[in-house]
C-alpha positions in Angstrom: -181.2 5.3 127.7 -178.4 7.5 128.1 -175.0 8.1 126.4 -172.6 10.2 128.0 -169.4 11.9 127.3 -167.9 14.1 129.3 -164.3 15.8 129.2 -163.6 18.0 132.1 -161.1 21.2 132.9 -162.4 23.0 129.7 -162.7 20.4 127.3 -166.2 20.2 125.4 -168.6 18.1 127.3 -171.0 16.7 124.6 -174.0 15.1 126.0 -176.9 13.1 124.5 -179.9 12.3 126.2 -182.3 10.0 124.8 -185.7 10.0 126.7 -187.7 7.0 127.0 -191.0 9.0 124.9 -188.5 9.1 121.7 -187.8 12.3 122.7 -183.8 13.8 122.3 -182.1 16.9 123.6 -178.4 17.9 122.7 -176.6 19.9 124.9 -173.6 21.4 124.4 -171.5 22.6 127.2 -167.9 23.3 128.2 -166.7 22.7 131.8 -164.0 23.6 134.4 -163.2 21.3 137.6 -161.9 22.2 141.1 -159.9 19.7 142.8 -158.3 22.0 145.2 -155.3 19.7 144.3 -153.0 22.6 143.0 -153.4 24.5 146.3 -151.2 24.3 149.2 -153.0 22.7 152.6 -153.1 24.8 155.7 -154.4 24.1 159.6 -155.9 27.7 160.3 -159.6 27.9 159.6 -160.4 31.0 161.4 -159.6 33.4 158.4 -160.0 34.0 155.3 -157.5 32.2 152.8 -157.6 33.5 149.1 -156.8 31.0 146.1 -155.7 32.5 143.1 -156.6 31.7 139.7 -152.6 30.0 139.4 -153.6 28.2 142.9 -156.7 26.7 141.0 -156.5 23.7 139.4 -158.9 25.2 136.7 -157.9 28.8 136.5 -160.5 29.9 139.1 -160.0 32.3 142.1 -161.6 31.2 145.3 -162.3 33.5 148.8 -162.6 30.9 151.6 -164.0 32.3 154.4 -163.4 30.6 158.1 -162.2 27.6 155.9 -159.0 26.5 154.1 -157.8 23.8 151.7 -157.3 20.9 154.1 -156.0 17.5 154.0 -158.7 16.6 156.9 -161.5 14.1 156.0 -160.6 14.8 152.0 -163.6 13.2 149.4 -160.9 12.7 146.5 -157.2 13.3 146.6 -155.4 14.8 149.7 -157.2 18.0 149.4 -160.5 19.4 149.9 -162.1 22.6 150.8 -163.2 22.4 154.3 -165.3 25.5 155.8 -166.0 25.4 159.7 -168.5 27.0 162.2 -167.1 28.6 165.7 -170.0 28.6 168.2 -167.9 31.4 169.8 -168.8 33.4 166.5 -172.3 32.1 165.6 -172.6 34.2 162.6 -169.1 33.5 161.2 -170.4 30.7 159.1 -167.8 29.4 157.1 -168.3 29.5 153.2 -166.3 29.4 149.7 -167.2 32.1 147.1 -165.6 32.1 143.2 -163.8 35.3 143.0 -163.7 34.8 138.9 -166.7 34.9 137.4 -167.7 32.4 134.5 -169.9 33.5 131.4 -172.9 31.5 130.6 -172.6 29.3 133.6 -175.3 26.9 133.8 -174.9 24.6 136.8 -172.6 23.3 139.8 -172.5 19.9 140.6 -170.1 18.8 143.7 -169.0 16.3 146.1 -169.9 17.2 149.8 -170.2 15.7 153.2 -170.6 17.4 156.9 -168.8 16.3 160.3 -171.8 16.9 162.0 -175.4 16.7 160.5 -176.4 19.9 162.6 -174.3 21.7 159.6 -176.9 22.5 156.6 -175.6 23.5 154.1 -176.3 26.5 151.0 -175.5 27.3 147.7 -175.9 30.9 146.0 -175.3 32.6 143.0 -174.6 36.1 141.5 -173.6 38.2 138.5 -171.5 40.6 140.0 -169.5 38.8 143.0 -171.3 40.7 145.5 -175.5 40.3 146.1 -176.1 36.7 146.1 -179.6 34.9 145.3 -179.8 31.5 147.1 -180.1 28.7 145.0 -180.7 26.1 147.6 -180.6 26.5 151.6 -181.1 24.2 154.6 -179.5 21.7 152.5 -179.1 18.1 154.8 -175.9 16.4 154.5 -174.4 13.1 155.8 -170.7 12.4 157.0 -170.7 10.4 154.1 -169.6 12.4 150.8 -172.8 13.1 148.2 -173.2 14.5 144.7 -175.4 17.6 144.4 -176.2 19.7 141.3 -177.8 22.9 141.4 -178.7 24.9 138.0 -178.5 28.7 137.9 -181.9 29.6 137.8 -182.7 31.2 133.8 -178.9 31.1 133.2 -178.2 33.5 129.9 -175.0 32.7 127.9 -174.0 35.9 128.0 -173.9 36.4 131.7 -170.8 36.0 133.8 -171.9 34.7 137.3 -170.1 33.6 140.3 -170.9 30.8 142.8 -170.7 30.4 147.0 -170.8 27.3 148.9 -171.1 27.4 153.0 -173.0 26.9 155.9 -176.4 28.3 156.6 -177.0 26.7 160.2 -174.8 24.6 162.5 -175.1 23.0 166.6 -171.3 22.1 167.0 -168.7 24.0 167.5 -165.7 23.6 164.9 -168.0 21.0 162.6 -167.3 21.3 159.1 -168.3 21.2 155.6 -166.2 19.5 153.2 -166.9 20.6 149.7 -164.5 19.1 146.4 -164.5 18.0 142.2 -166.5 21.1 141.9 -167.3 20.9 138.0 -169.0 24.5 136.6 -171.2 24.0 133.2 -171.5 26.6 130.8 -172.8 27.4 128.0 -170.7 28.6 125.4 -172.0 30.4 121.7 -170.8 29.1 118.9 -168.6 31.6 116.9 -170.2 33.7 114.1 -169.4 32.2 110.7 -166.5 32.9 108.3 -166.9 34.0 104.4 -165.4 32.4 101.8 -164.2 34.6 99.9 -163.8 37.8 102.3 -166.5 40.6 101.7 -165.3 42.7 98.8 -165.4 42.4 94.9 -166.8 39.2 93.1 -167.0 38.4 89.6 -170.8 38.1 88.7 -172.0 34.2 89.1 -168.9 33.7 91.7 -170.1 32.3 94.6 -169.6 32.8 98.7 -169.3 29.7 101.1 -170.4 30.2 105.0 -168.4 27.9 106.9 -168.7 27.7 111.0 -167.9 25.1 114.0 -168.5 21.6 113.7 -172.6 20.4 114.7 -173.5 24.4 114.0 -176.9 25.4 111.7 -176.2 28.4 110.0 -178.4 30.8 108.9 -178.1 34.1 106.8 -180.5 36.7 105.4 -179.0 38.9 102.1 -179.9 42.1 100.1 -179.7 45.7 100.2 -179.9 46.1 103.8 -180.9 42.6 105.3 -182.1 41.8 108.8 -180.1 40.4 111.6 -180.8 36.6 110.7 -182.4 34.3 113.0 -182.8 30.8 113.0 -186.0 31.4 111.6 -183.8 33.0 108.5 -183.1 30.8 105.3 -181.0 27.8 106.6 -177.7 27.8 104.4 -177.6 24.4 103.0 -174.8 25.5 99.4 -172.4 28.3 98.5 -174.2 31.5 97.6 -174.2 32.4 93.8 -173.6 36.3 93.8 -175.4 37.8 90.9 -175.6 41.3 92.3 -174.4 44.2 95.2 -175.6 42.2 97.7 -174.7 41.8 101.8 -174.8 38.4 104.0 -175.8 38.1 107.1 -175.4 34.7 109.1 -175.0 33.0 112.1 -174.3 29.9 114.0 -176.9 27.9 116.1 -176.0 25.0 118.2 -177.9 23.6 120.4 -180.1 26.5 120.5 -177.2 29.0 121.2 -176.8 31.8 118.7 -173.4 33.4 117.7 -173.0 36.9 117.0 -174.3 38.0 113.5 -171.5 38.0 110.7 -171.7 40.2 107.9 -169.9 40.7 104.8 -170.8 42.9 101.9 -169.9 42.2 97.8 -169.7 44.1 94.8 -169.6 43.0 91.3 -166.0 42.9 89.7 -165.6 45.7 87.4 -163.9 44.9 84.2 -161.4 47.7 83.3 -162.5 50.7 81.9 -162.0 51.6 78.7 -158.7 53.4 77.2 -158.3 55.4 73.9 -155.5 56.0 71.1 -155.3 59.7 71.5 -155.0 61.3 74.7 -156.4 64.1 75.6 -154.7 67.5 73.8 -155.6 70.7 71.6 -156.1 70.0 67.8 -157.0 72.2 65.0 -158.6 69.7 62.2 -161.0 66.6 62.6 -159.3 63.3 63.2 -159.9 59.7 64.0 -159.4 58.2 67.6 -160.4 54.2 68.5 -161.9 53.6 72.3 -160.5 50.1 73.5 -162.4 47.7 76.2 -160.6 44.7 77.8 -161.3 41.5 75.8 -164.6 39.9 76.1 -166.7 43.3 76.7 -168.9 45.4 74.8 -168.7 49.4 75.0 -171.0 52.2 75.3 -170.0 55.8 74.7 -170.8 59.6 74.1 -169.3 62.5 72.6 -171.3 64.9 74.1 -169.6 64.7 77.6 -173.1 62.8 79.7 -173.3 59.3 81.6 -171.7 56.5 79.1 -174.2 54.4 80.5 -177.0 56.0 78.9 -174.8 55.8 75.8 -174.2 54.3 72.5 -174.2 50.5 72.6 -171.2 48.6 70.7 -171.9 45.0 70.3 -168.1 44.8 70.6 -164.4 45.9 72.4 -163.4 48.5 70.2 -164.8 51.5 68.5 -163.1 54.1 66.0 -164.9 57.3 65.6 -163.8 60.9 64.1 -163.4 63.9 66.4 -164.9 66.9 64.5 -163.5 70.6 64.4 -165.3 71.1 68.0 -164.1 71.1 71.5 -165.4 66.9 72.3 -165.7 65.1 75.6 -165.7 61.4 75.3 -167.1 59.3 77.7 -167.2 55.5 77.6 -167.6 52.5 79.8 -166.6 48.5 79.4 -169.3 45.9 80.3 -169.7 42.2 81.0 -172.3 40.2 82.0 -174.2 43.3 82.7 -171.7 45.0 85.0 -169.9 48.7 84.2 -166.6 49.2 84.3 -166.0 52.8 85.5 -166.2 56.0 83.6 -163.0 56.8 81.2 -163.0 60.6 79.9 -160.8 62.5 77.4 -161.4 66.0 76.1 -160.3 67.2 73.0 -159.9 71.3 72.6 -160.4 72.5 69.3 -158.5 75.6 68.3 -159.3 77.1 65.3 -157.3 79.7 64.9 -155.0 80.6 62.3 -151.0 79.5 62.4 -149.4 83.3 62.1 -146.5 83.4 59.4 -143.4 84.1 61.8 -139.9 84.9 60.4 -137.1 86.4 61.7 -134.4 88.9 59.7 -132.0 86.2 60.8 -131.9 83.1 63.7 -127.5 83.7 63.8 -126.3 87.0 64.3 -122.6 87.6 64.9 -122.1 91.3 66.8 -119.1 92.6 68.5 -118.8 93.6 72.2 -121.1 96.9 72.2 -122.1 96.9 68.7 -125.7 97.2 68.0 -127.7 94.4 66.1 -131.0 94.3 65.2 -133.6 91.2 64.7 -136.4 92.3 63.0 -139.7 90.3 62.9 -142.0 89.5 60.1 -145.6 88.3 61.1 -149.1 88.8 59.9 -150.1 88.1 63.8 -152.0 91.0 66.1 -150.6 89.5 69.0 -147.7 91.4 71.2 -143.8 90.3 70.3 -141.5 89.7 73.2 -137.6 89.3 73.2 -135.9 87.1 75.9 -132.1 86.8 76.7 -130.5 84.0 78.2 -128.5 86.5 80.2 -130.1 89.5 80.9 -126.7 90.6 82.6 -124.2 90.8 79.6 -126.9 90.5 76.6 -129.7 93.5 76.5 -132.8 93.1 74.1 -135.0 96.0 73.6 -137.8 96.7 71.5 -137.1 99.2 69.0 -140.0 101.9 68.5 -141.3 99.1 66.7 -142.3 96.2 68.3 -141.3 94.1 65.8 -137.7 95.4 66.0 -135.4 93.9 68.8 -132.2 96.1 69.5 -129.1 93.7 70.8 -126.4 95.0 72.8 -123.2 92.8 74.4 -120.9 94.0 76.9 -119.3 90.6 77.2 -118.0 88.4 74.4 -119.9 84.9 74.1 -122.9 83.2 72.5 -126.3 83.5 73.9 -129.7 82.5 72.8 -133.1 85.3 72.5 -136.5 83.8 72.2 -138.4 85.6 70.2 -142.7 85.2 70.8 -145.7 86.1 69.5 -148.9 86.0 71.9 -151.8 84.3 70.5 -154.9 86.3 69.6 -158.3 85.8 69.0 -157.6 85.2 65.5 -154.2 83.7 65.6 -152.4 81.2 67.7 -149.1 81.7 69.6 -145.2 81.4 67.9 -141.5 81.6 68.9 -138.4 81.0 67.6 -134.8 81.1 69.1 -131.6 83.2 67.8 -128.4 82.8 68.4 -126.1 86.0 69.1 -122.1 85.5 69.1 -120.7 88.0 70.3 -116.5 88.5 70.1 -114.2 91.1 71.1 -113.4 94.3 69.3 -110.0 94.4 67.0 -107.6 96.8 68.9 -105.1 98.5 66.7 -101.3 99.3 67.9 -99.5 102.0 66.8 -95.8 102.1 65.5 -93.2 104.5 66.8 -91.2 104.9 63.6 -88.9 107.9 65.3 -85.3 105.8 66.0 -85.7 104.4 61.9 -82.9 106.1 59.9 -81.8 105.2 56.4 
């Protein structure tokens, strides 16, 4: 019993065979037809005539040698491909060669028919367009058309190969060999498999579906570094449950035609790592901070500055502990259902030096335009005391032979600001404070010229 559908000019061509012993074979195939139809029909045989793939009436190129496309003696349609032999040229025999090749070609299967039986007829085939195997020589044909079919000889999918058709022995001069409804078989791989979702981060228990072509197996292989799967591999049946780093491999198998291997790789969603309610800074006594995890997590943590994950555990989200009067790195992590977020950090630098009293003889000081003024500095600090003015140009501070003495002099009436600063030490820590200086002009005094006053 057979069943057979076929849809021609690159349509699928699904075919099942049932064989008397119970046996069945799928095979599933995609074809292209040449009905020489979409070429124009010349007279002149005694030349080559070119077909391009627009000339084709499936997209393929043909070289016709000492033939044409000809409306003479056609098998279906107005056109066929007719190929001739000149007994003034015995070795011009004439033949048709595809000039585009087809991957995974199988098989050819044709109309044909001579105007002479002397004509015999040969069909060849070859992976590059130019050194041809025969498939078939000597052929016999009738004036009456006939179907042949000839398979490529262990075809591979993944092999382009082109076809001839011509004569391989003629008696007459100008007898011919009408060739048409050539139909090319080929096998075609299935495409590799799509992932659902797309490689990248999954929450823990989330789980991956492998999709692929209609009538395809698939099968994967998973882990660290898996194997290329084969259909040997573990046949996907369900969505994949990720509960670790894992990679997929997979592919497609239809009628014993393997896609390309698909691979996508996962990692566990993090949760977000943990934040805490004092940043980072410089303290000088022991205080309390709180590390935070997102809701539904647990903590681990150290003060010590090492890996959180080797840590103390907290059965819960949050976590207040006290800084001590020492320079602390805190570490912690967020986890949930057994995956790490990643590492936070914040360092706390103690500095337990001592706050320097810092005074100043005054923080306003009202001078006239070159007067002197003095700001004199009281501190119990070792560190060195530096004066700054806002404007160096019209407003000079010196230290006085005492460093803790600053000398003001204005040549320009205005108010300006000094910064006054005391470096920190090994004992102490740093200080400043700011003055203002106004500065005004000088009273000028006029004299009276009393000389024209009489009584």
């Amino acid at each position: 019993m057979k069943q057979i559908l076929l849809r021609f000019n690159g349509l699928r061509l699904w075919m099942l065979l049932a064989i008397a012993v119970g046996a069945v074979t799928n095979v599933w195939a995609d074809t292209k037809k040449e009905t020489f139809e979409s070429a124009t029909a010349t007279t002149t045989y005694n030349s080559t005539r070119t077909l391009t793939e627009a000339q084709s009436s499936c997209g393929i190129g043909w070289s016709i040698y000492y033939g044409n496309v000809s409306t003479t003696g056609p098998i279906t349609g107005s056109n066929s491909c007719l190929m001739r032999y000149y007994s003034s040229a015995s070795s011009n025999l004439g033949y048709a060669r595809t000039t585009t090749g087809i991957k995974g070609l199988n098989n050819v299967t044709f109309n044909a028919k001579v105007t002479n039986t002397g004509n015999k007829m040969g069909v060849w085939y070859s992976t590059d367009g130019s050194t041809w195997t025969a498939i078939a020589t000597g052929v016999t044909l009738t004036t009456s058309s006939q179907s042949k079919s000839y398979d490529i000889p262990n075809a591979s999918v993944s092999t382009t190969y082109y076809i001839k058709i011509g004569i391989t022995a003629a008696t007459t001069d100008k007898k011919d060999l009408i060739i048409d409804d050539v139909v090319f078989t080929y096998s075609t791989a299935p495409d590799a498999p799509t992932f659902s979702p797309a490689a990248g981060e999954i929450e823990k228990g989330n789980t991956v579906s492998l999709s692929a072509a209609e009538g395809c197996d698939i099968y994967y292989t998973m882990g660290d570094n898996p194997a290329d799967p084969t259909s040997s591999s573990t046949a996907y049946s369900s969505a994949i449950a990720i509960t670790e780093a894992t990679t997929i491999k997979a592919i497609a198998v239809k009628d014993g035609l393997s896609s390309t291997v698909a691979s996508a790789s996962y990692t566990l969603l993090k949760p977000d790592a943990p934040t805490f309610s004092v940043a980072s800074k410089t303290f000088d006594a022991s205080f309390d901070m709180t590390i935070s995890g997102p809701t539904g997590t647990t903590l681990k943590y150290t003060t010590d500055g090492s890996d959180p994950a080797s840590g103390t555990a907290v059965d819960a989200n949050t976590k207040t502990i006290t800084i001590p009067a020492a320079t602390t790195t805190v570490k912690a992590i967020s986890i949930k259902d057994g995956v790490s977020s990643n590492v936070s950090s914040v360092t706390y630098t103690y500095d337990g030096r001592t706050t320097p009293t810092f005074s100043l003889s005054s923080t306003d000081y009202a001078l006239k335009v070159n007067e002197d003024g003095a700001i004199t500095v009281t501190t119990n600090s070792d560190g060195t005391i530096t004066f700054e003015s806002s404007d160096d140009d019209h407003l000079i501070v010196d230290n006085d032979d005492d460093d803790k003495v600053g000398t003001l002099l204005a040549d320009q009436a205005g108010v300006y600001t000094v910064t006054v600063s005391v470096t920190g030490s090994a004992t102490y820590k740093d200080a400043f404070d700011e003055v203002t200086v106004t500065v005004t002009k000088k009273a000028t005094t006029t004299a009276i010229d009393a000389s024209g006053i009489t009584n």
